[in-house]
N, C-alpha and C positions, 0 to 999 in steps of 0.2 A: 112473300117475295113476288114483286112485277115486276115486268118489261125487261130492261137489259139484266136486271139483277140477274133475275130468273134465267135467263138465257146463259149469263155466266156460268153459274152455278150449275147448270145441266151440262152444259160442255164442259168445266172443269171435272165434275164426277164422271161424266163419259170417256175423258182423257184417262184418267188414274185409273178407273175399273177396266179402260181397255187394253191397261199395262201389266194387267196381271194376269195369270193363265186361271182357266175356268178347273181347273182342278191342281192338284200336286203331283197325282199320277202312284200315287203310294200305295203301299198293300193293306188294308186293313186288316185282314189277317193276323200278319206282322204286328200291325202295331196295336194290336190287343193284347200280344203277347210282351208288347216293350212296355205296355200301359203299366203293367203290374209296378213297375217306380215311382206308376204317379198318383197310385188309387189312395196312397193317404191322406193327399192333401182335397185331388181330383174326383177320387173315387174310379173305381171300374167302371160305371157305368157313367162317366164323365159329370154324374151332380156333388159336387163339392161338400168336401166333409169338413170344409175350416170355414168359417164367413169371411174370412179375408183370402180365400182361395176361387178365384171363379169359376164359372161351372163352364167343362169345354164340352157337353154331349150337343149338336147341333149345328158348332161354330161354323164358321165359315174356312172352309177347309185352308183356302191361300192366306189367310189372315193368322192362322195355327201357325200356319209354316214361315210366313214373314215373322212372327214373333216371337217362335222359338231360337228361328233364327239369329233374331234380336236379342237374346238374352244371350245365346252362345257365344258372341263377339263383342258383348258390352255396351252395345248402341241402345239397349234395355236394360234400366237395370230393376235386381229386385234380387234381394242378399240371397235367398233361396233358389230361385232359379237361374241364375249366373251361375250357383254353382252344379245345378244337376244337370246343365244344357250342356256345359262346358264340352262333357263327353261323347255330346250326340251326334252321330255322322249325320249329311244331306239325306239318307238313304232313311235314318231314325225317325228324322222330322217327319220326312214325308209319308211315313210309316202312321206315324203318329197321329198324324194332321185329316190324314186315308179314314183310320180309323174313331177319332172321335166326331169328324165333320162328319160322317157317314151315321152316327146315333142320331136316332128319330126319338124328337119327343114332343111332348103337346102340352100346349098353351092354352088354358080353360081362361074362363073372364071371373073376375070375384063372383061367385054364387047371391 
């Protein structure tokens, strides 16, 4: 991408990243202790125990929380977590979001 494209495009993602707050402000703590509902599909340690389940250890904390969000109100859907989010107060998400954006993991190149 050149010239205007390009310039679009950096201001459009500067816009949308600048809407969203640099963290959720959550206790991770917490939300290791809330994880335990999700470690079947998630795992405790946020790497995925289904291949249809993606792995949240690293995510992007505000991204956890817009989309759990998203499943709690139906604006996401996906038959399983529509129904496990249903229950989860703002406090859950951001517990949650606290806690698996905060796992560190590491990225090797194919050997």
């Amino acid at each position: 991408m050149r010239g205007p494209k390009k310039a679009v495009g950096l201001a459009l993602a500067a816009l949308v990243l600048g809407a969203l707050p640099a963290t959720a402000g959550g206790d991770a703590a917490a939300g290791r202790k809330r994880a335990a509902a999700c470690q079947a599909c998630h795992g405790l340690d946020g790497l995925s125990k289904l291949p249809e389940a993606p792995n949240l250890a690293g995510q992007v904390e505000v991204y956890l929380v817009k989309a759990l969000r998203e499943y709690r109100d139906g604006t996401r859907s996906n038959a399983v977590m529509n129904v496990v989010a249903k229950d989860l107060t703002d406090a859950d998400i951001d517990n949650l979001a606290a806690y698996y954006g905060g796992l560190q993991i590491e990225v090797l190149p194919p050997g």
